[in-house]
C-alpha positions in Angstrom: 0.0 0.0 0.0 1.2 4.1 -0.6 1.2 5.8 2.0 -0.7 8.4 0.4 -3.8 6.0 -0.2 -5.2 2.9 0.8 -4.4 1.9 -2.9 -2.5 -1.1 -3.6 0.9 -0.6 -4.5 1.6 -1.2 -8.2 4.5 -3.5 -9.3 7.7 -1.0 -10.9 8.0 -0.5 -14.5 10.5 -2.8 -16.3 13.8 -1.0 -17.0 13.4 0.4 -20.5 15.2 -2.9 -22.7 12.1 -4.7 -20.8 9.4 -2.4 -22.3 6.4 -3.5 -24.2 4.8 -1.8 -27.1 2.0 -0.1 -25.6 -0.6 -2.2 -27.4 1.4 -5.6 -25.8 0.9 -4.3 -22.4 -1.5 -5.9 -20.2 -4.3 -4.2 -18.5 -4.0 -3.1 -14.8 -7.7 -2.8 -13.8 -6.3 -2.3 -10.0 -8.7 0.7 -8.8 -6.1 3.7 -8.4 -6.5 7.7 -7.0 -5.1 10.8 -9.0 -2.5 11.3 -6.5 -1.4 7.4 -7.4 -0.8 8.1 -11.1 2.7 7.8 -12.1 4.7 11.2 -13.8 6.7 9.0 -16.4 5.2 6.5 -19.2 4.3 3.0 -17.6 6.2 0.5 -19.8 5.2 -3.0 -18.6 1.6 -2.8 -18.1 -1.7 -0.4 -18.9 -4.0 1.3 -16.7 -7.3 1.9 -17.6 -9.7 5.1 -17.6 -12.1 2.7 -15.6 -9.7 2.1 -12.9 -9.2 5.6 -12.3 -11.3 5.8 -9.0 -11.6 9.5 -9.9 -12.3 9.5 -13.8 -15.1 12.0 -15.2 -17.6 10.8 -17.7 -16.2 12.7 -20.3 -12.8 10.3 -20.6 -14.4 7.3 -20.1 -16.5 8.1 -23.2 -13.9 9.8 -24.9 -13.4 6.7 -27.4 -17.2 6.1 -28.1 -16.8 7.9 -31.4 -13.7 5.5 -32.4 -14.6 2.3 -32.0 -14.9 2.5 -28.0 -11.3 1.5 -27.9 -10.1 1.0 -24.3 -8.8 3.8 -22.7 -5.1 3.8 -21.2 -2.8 5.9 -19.3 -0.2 7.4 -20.6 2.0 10.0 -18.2 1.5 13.3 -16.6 2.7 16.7 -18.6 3.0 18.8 -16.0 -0.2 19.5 -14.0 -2.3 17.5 -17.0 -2.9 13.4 -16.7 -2.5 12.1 -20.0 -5.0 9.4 -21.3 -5.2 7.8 -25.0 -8.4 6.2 -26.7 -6.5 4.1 -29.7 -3.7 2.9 -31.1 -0.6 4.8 -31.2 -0.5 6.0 -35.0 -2.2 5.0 -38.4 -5.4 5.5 -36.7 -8.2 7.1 -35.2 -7.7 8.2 -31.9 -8.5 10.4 -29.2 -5.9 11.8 -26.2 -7.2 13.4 -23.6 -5.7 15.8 -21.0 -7.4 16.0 -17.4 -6.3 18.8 -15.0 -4.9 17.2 -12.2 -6.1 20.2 -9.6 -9.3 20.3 -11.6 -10.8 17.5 -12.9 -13.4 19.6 -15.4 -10.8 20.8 -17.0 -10.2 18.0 -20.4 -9.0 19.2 -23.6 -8.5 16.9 -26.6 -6.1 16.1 -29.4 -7.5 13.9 -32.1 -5.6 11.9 -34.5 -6.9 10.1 -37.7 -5.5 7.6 -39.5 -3.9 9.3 -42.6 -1.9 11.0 -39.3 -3.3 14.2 -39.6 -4.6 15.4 -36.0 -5.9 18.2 -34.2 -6.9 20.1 -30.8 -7.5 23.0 -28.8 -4.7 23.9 -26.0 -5.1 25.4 -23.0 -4.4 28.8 -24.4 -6.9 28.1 -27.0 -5.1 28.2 -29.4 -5.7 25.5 -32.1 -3.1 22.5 -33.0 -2.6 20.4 -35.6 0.3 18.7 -34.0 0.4 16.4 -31.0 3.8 17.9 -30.3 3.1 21.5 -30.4 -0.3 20.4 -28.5 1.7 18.9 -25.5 4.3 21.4 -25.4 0.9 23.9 -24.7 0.3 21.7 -22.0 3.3 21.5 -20.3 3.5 25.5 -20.6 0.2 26.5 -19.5 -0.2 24.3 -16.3 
């Protein structure tokens, strides 16, 4: 158990020449609590929106639109908890950042599967790439 929860504690990430392609990587449906989501990528296993103990609606149906692809977590950026609906590339997909200090605040970068994407920042400005998208994130906590 964390100390910060009465969450299980979650086994550690395989060293990097262990890592699994993200669409080899088991599910982790172990409930968890905001403050238990890891800062770095997970590269042995998954976690689902729906074992987020904390998830709004709004992620958990972020993939009904796609194919209702299951939803995974992917790392923090900053104050944001990043979430993908969706393969990786070469098709549609949905990622969605979640304030963690405010949990009504989601913004979305969509990406299609001739790779063309886009999204609205937290600025409000308007993206067309998920790198431009993230850095927006991570400067506008």
């Amino acid at each position: 158990m964390t100390e910060s929860s009465s969450t299980p504690s979650r086994p550690n990430p395989m060293p990097d020449s262990g890592a699994l392609p993200s669409h080899k990587r088991p599910y982790d449906d172990t409930p968890v609590h905001t403050e238990d989501l890891p800062p770095l990528p997970i590269r042995d296993h998954n976690i689902p929106a729906e074992a987020w103990i904390e998830a709004p609606d709004d992620l958990l149906r972020s993939g009904d639109d796609i194919g209702s692809p299951r939803i995974a977590y992917k790392r923090r950026i900053g104050s944001w908890l990043l979430w993908r609906a969706g393969p990786a590339r070469k098709a549609n997909a949905r990622y969605v950042a979640i304030h963690s200090e405010d949990l009504h605040r989601i913004l979305t970068f969509r990406l299609f599967e001739d790779g063309t994407g886009g999204g609205d920042g937290p600025t409000g400005m308007r993206h067309e790439r998920f790198r431009t998208w993230k850095h927006d994130l991570l400067q506008n906590d």
